[in-house]
PDB file of N, CA, C, O and CB in Angstrom:
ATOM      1  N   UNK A   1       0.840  -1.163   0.000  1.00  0.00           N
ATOM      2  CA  UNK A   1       0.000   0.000   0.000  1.00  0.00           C
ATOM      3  C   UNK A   1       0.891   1.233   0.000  1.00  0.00           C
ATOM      4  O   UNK A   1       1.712   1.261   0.917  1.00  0.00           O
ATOM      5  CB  UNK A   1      -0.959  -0.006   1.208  1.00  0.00           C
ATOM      6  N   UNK A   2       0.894   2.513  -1.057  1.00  0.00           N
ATOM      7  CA  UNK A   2       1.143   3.228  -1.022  1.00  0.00           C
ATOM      8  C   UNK A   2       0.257   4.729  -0.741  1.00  0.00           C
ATOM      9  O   UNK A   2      -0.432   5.357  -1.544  1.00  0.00           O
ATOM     10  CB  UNK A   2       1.678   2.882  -1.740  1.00  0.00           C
ATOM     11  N   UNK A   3       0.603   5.077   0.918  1.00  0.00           N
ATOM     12  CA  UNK A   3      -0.032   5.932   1.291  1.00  0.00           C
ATOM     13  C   UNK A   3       0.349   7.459   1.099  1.00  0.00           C
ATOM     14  O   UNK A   3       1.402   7.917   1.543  1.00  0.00           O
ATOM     15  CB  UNK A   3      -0.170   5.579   2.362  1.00  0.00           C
ATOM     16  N   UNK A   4      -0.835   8.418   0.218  1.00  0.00           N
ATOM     17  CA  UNK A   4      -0.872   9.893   0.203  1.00  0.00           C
ATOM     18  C   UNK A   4      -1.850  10.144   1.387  1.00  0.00           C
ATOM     19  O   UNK A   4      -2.755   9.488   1.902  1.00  0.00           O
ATOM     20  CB  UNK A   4      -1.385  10.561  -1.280  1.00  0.00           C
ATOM     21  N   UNK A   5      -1.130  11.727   1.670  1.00  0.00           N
ATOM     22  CA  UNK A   5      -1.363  12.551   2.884  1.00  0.00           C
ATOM     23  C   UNK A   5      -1.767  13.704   2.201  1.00  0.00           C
ATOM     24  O   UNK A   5      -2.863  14.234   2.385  1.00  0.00           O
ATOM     25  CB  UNK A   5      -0.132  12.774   3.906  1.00  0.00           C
ATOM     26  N   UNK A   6      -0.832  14.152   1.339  1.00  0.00           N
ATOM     27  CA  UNK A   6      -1.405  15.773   0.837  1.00  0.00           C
ATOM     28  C   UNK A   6      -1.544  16.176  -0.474  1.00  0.00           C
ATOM     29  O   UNK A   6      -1.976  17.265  -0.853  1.00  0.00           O
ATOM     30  CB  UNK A   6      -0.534  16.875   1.264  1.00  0.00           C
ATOM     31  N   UNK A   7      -0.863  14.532  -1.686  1.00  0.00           N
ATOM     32  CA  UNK A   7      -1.207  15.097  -3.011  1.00  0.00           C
ATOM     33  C   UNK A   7      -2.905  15.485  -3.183  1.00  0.00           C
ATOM     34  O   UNK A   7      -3.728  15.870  -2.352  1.00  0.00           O
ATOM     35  CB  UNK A   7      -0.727  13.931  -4.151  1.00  0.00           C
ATOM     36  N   UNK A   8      -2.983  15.275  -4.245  1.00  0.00           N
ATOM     37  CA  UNK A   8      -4.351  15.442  -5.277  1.00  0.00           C
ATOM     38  C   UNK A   8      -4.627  14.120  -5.538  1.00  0.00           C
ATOM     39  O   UNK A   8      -4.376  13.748  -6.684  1.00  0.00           O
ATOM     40  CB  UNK A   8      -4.158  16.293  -6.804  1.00  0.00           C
ATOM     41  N   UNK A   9      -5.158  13.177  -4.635  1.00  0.00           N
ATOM     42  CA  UNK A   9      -5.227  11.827  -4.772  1.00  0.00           C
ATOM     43  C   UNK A   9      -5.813  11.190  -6.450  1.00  0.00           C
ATOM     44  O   UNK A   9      -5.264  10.361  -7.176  1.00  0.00           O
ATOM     45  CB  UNK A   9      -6.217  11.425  -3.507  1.00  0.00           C
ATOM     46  N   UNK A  10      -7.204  12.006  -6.675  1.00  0.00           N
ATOM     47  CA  UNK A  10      -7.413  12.131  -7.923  1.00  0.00           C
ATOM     48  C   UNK A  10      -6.881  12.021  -9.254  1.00  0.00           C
ATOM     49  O   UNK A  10      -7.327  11.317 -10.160  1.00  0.00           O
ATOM     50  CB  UNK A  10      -7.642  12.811  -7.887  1.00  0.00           C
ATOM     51  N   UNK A  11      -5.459  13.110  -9.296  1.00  0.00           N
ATOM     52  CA  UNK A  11      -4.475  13.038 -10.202  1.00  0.00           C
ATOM     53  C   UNK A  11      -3.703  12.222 -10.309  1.00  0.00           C
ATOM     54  O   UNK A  11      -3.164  12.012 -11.396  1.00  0.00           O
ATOM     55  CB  UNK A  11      -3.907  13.785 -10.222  1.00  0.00           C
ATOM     56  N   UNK A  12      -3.331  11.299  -8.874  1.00  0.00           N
ATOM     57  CA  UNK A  12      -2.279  10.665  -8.895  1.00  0.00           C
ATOM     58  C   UNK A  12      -2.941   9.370  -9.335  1.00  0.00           C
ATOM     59  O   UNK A  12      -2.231   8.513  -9.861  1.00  0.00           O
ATOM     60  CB  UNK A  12      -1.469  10.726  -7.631  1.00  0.00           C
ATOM     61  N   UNK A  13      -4.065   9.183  -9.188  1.00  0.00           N
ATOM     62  CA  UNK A  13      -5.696   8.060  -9.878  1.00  0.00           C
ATOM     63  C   UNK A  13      -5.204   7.888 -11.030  1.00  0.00           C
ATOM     64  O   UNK A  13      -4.745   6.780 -11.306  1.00  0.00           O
ATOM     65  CB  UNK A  13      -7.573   8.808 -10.131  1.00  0.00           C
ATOM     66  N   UNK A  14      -5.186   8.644 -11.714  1.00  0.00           N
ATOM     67  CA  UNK A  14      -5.459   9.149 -13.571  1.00  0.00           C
ATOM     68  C   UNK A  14      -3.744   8.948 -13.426  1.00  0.00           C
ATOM     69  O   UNK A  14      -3.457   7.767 -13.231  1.00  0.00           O
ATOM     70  CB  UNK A  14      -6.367  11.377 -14.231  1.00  0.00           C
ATOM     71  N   UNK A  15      -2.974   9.547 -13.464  1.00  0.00           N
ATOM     72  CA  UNK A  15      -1.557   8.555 -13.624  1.00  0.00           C
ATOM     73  C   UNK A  15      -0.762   7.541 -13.260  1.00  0.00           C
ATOM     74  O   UNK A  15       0.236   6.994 -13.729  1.00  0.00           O
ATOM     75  CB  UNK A  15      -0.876   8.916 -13.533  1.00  0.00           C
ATOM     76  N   UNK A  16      -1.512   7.407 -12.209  1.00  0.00           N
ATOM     77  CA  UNK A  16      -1.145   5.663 -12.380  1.00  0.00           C
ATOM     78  C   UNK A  16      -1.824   4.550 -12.962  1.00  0.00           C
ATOM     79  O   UNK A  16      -1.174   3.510 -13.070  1.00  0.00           O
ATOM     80  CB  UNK A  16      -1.051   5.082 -11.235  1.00  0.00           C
ATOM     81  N   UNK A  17      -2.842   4.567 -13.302  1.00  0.00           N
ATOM     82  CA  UNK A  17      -3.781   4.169 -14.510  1.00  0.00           C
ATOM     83  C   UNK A  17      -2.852   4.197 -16.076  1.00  0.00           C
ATOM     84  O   UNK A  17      -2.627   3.182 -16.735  1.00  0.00           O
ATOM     85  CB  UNK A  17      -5.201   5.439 -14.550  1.00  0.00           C
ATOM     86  N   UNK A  18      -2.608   4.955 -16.281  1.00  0.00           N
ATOM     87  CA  UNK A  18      -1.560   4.938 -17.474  1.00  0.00           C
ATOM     88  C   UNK A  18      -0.394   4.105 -17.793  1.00  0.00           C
ATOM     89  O   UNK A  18      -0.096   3.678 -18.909  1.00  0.00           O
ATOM     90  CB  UNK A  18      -1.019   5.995 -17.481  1.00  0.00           C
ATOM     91  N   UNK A  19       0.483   3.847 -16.240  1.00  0.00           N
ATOM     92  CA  UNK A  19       1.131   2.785 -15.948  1.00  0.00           C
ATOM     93  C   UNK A  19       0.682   1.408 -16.283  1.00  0.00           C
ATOM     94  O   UNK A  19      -0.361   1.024 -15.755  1.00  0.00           O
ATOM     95  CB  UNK A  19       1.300   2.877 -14.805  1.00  0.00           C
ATOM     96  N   UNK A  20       1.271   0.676 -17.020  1.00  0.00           N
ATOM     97  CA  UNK A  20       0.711  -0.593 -17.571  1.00  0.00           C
ATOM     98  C   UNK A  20       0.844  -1.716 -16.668  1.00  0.00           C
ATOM     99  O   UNK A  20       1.774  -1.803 -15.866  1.00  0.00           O
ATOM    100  CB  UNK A  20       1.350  -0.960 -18.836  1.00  0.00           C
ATOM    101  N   UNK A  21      -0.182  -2.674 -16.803  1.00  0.00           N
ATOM    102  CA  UNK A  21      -0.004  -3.114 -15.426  1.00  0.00           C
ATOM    103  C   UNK A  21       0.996  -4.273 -15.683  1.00  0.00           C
ATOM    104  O   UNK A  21       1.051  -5.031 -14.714  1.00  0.00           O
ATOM    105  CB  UNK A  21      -1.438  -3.566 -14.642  1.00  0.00           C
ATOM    106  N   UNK A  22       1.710  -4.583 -16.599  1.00  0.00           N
ATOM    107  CA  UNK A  22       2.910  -5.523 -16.386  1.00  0.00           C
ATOM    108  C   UNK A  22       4.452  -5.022 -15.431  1.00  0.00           C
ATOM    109  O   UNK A  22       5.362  -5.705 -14.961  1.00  0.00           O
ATOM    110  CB  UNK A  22       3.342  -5.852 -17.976  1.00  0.00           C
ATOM    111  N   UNK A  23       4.147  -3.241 -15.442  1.00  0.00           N
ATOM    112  CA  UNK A  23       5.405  -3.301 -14.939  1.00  0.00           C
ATOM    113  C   UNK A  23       4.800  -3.395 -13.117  1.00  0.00           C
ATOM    114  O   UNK A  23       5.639  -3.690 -12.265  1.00  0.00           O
ATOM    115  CB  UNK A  23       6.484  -1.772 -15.549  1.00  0.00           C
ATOM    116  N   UNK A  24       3.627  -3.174 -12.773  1.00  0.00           N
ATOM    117  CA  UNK A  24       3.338  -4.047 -11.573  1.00  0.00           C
ATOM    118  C   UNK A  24       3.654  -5.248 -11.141  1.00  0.00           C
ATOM    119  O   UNK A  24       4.065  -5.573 -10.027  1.00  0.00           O
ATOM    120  CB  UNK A  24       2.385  -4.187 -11.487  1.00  0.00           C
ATOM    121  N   UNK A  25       3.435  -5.919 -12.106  1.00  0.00           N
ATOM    122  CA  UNK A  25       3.333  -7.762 -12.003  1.00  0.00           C
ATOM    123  C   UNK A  25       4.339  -7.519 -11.681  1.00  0.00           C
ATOM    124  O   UNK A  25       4.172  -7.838 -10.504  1.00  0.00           O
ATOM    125  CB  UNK A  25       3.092  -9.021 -13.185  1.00  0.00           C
ATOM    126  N   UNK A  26       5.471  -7.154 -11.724  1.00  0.00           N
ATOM    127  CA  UNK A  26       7.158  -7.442 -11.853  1.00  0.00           C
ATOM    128  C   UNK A  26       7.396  -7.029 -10.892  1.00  0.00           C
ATOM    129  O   UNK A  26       8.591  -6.822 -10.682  1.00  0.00           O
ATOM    130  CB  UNK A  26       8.119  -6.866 -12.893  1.00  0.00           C
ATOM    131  N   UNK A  27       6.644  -6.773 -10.066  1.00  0.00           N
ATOM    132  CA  UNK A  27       7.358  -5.678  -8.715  1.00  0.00           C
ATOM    133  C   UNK A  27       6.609  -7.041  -7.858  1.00  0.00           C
ATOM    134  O   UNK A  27       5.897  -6.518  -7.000  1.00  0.00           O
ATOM    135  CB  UNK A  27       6.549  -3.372  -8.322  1.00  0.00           C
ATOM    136  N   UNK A  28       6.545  -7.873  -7.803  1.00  0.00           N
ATOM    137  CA  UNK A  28       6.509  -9.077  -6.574  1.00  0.00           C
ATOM    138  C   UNK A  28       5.215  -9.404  -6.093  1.00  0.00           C
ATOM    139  O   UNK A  28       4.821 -10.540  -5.830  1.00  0.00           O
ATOM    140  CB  UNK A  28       7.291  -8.667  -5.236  1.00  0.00           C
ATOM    141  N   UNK A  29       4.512  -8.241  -5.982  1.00  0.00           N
ATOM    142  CA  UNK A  29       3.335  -8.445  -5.061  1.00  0.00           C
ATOM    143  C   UNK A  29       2.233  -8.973  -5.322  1.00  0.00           C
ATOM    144  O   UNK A  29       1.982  -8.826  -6.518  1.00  0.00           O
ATOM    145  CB  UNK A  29       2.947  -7.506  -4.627  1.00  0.00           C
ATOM    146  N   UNK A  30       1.275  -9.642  -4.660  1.00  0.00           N
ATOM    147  CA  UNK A  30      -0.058 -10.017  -5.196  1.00  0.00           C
ATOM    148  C   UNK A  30      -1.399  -8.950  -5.293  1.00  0.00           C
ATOM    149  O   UNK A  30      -2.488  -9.292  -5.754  1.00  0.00           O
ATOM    150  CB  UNK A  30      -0.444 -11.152  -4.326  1.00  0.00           C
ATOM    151  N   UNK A  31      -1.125  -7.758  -4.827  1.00  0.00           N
ATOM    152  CA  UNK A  31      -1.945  -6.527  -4.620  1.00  0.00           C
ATOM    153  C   UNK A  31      -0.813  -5.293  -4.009  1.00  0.00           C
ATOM    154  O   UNK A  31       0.024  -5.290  -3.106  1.00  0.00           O
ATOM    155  CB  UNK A  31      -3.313  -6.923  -3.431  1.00  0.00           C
ATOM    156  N   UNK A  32      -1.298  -4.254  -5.050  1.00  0.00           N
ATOM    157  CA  UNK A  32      -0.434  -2.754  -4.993  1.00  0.00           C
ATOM    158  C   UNK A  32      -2.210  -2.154  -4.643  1.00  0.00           C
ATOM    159  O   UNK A  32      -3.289  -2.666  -4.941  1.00  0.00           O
ATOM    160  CB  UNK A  32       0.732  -1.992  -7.004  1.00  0.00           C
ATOM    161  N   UNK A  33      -1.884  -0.906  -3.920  1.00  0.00           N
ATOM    162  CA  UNK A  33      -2.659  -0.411  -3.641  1.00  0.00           C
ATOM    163  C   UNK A  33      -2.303   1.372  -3.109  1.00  0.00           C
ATOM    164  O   UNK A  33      -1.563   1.628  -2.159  1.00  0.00           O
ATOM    165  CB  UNK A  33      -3.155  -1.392  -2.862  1.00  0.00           C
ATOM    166  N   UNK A  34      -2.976   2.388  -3.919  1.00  0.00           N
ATOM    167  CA  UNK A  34      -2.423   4.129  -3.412  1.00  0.00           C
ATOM    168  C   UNK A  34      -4.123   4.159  -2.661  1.00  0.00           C
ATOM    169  O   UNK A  34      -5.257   4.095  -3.136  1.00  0.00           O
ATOM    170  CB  UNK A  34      -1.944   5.846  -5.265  1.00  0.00           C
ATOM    171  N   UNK A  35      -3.596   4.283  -1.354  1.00  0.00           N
ATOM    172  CA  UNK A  35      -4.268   4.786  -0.274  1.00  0.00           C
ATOM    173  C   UNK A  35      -4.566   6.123   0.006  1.00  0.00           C
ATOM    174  O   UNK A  35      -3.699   6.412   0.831  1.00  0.00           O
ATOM    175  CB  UNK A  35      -3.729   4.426   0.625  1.00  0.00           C
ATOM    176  N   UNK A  36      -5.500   7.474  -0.233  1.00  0.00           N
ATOM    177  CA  UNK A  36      -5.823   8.594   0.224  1.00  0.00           C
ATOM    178  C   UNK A  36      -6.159   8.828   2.021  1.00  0.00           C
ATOM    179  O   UNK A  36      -7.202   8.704   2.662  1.00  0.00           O
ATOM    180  CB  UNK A  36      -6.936   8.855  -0.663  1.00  0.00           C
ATOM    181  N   UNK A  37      -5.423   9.031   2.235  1.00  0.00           N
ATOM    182  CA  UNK A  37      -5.109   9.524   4.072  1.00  0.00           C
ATOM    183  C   UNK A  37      -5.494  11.147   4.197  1.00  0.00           C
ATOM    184  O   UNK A  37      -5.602  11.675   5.303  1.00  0.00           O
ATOM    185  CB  UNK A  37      -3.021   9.361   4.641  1.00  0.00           C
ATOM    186  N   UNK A  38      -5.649  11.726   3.214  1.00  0.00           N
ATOM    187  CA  UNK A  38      -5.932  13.407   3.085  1.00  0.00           C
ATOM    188  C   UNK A  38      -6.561  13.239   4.025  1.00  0.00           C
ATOM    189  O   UNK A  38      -6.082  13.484   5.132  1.00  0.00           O
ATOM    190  CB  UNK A  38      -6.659  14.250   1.860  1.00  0.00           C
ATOM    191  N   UNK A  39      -8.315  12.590   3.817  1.00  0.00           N
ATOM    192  CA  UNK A  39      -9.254  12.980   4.365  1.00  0.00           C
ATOM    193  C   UNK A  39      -9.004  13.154   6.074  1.00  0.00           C
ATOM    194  O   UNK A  39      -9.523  14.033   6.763  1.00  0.00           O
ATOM    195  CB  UNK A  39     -10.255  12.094   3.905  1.00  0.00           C
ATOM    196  N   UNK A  40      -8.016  12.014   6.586  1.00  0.00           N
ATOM    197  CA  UNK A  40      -7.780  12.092   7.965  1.00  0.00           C
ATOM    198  C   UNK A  40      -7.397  13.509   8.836  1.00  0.00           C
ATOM    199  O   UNK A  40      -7.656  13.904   9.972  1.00  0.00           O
ATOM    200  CB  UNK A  40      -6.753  11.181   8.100  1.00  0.00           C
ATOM    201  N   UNK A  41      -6.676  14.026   7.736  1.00  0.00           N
ATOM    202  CA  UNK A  41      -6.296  15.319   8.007  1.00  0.00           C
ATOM    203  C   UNK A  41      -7.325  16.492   8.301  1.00  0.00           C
ATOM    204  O   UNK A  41      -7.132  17.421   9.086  1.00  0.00           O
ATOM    205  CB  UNK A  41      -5.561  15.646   6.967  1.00  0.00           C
ATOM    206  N   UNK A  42      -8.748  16.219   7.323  1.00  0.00           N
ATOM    207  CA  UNK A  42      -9.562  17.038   7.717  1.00  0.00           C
ATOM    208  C   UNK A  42     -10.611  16.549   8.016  1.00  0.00           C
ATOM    209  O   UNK A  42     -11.634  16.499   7.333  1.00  0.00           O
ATOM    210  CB  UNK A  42      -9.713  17.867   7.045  1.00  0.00           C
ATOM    211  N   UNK A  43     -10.353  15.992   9.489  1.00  0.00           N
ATOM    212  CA  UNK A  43     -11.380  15.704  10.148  1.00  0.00           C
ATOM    213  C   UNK A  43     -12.292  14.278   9.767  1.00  0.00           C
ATOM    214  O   UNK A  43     -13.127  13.917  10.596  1.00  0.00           O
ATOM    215  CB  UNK A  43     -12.083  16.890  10.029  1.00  0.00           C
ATOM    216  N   UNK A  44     -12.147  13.623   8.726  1.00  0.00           N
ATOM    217  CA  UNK A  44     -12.571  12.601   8.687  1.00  0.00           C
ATOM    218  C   UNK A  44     -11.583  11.102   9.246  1.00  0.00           C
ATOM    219  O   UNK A  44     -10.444  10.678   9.046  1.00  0.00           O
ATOM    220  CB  UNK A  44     -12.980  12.715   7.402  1.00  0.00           C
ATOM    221  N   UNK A  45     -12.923  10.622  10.116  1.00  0.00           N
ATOM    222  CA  UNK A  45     -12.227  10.057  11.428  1.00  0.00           C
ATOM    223  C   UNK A  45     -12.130   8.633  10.860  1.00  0.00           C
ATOM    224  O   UNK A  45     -10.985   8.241  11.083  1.00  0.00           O
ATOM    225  CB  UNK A  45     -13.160  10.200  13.027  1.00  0.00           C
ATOM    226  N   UNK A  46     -12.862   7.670  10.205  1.00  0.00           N
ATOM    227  CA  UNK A  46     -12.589   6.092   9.919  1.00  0.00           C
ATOM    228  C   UNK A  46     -12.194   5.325   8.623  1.00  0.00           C
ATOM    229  O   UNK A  46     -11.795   4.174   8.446  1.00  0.00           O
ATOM    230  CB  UNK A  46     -13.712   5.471  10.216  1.00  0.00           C
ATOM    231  N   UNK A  47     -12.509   6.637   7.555  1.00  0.00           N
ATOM    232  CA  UNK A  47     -12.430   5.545   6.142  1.00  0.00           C
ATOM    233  C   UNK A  47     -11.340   6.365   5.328  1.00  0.00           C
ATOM    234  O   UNK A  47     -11.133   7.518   5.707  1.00  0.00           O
ATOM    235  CB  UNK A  47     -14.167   5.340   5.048  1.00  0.00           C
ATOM    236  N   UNK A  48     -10.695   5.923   4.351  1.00  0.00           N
ATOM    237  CA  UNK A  48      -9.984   6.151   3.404  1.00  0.00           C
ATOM    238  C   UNK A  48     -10.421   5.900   2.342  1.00  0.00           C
ATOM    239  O   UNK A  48     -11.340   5.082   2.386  1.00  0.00           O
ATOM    240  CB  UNK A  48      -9.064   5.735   3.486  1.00  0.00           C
ATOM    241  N   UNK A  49     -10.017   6.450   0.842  1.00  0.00           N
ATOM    242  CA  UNK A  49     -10.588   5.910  -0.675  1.00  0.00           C
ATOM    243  C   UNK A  49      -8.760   5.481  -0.815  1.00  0.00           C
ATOM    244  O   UNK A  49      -7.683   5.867  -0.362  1.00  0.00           O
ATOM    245  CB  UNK A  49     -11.565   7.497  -2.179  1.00  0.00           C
ATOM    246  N   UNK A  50      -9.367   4.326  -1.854  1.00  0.00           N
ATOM    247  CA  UNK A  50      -8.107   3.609  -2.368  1.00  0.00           C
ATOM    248  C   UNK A  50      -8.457   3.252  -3.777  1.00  0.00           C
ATOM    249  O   UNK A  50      -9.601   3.385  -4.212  1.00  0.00           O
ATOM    250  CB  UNK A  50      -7.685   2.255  -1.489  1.00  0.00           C
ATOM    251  N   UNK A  51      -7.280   2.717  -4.611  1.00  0.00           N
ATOM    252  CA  UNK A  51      -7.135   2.591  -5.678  1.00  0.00           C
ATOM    253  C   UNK A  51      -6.358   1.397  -5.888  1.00  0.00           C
ATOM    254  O   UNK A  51      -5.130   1.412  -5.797  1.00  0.00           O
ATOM    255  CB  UNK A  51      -6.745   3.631  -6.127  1.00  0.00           C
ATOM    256  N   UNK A  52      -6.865   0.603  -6.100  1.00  0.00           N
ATOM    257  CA  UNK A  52      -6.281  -0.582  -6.855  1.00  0.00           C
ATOM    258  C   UNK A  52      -5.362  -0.504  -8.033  1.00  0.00           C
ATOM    259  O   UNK A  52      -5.760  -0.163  -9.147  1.00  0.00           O
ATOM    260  CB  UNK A  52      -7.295  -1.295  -7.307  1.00  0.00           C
ATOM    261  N   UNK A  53      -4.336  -0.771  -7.808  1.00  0.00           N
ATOM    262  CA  UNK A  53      -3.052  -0.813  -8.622  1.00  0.00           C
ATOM    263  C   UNK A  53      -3.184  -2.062  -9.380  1.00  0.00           C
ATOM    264  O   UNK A  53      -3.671  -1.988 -10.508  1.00  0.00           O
ATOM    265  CB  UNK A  53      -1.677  -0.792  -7.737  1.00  0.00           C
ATOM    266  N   UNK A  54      -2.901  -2.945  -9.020  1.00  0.00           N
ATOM    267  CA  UNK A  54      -2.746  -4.602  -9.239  1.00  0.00           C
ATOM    268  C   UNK A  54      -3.392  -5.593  -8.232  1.00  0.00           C
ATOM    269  O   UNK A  54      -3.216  -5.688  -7.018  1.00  0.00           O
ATOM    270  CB  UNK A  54      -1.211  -4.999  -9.193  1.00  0.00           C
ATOM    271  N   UNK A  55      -4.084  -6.212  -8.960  1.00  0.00           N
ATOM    272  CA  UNK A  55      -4.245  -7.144  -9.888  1.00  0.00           C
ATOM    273  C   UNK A  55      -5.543  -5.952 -10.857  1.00  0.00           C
ATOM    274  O   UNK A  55      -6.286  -5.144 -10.298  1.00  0.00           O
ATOM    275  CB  UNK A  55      -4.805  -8.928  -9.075  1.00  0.00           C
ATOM    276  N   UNK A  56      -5.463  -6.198 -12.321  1.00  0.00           N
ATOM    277  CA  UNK A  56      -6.202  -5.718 -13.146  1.00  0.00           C
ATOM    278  C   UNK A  56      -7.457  -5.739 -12.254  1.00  0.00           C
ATOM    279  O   UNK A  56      -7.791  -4.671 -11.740  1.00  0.00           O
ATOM    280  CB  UNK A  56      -6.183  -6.421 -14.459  1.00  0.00           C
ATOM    281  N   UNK A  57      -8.059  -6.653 -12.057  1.00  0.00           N
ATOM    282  CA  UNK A  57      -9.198  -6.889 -11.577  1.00  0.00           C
ATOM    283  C   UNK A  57      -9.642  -5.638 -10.591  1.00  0.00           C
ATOM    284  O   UNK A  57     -10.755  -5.144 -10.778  1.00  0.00           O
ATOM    285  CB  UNK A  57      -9.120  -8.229 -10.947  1.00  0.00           C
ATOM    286  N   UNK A  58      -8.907  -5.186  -9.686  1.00  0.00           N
ATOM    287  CA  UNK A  58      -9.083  -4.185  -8.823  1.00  0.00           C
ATOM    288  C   UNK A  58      -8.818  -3.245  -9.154  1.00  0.00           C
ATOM    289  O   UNK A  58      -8.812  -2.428  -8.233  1.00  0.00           O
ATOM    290  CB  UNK A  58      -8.659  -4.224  -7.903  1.00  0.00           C
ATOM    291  N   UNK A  59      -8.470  -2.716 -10.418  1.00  0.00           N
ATOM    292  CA  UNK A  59      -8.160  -1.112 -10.595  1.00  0.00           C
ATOM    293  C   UNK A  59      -9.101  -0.594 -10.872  1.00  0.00           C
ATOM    294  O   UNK A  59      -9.584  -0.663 -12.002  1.00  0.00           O
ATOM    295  CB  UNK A  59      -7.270  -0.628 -11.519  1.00  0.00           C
ATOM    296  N   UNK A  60      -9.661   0.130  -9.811  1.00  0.00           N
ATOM    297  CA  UNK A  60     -10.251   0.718  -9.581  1.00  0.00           C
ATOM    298  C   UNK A  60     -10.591   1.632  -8.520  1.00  0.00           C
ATOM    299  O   UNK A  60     -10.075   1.148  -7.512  1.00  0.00           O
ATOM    300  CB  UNK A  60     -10.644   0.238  -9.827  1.00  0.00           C
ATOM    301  N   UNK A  61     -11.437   3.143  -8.090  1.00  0.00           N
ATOM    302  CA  UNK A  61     -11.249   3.626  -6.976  1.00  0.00           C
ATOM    303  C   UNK A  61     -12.475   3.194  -5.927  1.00  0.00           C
ATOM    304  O   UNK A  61     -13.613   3.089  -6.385  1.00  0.00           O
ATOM    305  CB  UNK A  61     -11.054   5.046  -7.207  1.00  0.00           C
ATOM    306  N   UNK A  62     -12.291   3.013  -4.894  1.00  0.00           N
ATOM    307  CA  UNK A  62     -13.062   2.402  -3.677  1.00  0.00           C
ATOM    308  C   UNK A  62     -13.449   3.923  -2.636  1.00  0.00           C
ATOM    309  O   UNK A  62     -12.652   4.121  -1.719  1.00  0.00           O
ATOM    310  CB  UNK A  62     -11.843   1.040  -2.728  1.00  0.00           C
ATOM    311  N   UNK A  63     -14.385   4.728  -2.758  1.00  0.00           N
ATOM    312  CA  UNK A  63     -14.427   6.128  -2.095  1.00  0.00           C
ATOM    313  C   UNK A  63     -14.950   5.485  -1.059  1.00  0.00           C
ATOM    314  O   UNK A  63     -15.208   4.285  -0.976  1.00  0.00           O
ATOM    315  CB  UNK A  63     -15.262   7.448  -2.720  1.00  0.00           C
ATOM    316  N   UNK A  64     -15.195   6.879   0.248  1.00  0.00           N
ATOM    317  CA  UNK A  64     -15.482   6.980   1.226  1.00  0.00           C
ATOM    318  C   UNK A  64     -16.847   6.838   1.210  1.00  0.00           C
ATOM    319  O   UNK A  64     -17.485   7.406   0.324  1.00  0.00           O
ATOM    320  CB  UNK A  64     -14.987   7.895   1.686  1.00  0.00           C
ATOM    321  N   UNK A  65     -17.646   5.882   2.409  1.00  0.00           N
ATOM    322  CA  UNK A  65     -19.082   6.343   2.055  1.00  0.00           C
ATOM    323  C   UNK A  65     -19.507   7.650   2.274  1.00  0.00           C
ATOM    324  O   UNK A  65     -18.741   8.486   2.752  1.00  0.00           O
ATOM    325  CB  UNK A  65     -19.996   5.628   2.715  1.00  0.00           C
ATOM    326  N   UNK A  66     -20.798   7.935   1.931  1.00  0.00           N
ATOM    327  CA  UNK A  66     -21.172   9.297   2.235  1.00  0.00           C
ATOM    328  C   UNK A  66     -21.708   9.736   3.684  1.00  0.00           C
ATOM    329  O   UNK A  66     -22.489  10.672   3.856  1.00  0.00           O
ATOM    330  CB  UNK A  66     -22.168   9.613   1.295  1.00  0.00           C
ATOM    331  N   UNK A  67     -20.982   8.628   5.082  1.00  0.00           N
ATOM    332  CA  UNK A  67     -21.180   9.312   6.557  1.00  0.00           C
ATOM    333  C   UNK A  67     -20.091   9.034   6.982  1.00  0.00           C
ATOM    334  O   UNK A  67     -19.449   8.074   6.556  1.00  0.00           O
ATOM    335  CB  UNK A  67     -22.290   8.865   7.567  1.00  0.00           C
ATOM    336  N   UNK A  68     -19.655   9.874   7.960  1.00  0.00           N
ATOM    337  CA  UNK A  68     -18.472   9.707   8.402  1.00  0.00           C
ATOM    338  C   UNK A  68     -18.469   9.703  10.218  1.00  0.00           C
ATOM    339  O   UNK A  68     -18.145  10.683  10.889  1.00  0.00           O
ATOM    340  CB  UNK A  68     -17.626  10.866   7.674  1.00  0.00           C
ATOM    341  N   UNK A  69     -18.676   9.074  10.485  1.00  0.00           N
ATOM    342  CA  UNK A  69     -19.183   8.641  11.983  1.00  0.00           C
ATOM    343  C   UNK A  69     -17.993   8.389  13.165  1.00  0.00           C
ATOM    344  O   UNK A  69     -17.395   7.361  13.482  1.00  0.00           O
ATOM    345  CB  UNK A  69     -20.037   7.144  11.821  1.00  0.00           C
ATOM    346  N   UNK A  70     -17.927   9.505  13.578  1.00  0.00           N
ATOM    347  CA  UNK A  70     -16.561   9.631  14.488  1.00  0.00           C
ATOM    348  C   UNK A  70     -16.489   8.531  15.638  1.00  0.00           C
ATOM    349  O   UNK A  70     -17.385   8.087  16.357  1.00  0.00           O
ATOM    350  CB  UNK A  70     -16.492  11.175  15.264  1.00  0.00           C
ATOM    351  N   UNK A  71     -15.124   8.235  15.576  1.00  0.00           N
ATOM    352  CA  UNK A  71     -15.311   7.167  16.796  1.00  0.00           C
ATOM    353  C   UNK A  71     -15.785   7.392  18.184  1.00  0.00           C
ATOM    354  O   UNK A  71     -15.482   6.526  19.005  1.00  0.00           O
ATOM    355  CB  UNK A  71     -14.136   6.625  17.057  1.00  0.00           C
ATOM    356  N   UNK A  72     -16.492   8.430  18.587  1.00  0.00           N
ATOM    357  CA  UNK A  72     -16.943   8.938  20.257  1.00  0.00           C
ATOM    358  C   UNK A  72     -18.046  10.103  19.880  1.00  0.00           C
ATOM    359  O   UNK A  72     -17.853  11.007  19.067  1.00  0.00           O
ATOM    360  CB  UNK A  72     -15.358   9.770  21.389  1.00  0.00           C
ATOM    361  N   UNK A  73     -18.910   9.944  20.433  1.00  0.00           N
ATOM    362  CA  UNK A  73     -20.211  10.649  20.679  1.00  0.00           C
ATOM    363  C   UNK A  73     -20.449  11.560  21.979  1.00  0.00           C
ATOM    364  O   UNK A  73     -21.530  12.124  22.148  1.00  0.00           O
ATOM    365  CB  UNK A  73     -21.224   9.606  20.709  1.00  0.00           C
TER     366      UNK A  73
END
């Protein structure tokens, strides 16, 4: 898992998508994954959006649902 904090998670979506996914395969792993951590920063307390790198099958982005339910009331 490769975790962002302060890019443009979005942009970095759309170029690594361009990256073909053989030169993944070659890098060892059975799942690559760019993790968005921004949201933690502002105030959102439990979920992250991610992006499936590798395996083909998973490229794709996984968003936050639409509540964000802090851990303490």
């Amino acid at each position: 898992m490769l975790q962002n904090e302060e890019s443009n998670f979005n942009l970095m979506c759309a170029i690594a998508k361009d990256v073909p996914i053989e030169e993944f395969a070659s890098a060892g792993f059975d799942q690559i994954w760019l993790a968005d951590y921004s949201g933690i920063r502002q105030g959102m307390h439990q979920e992250i959006e991610l992006f499936g790198l590798y395996p083909e099958g998973i490229r794709t982005v996984t968003r936050r649902s639409d509540h964000d339910a802090k851990p303490y009331r």
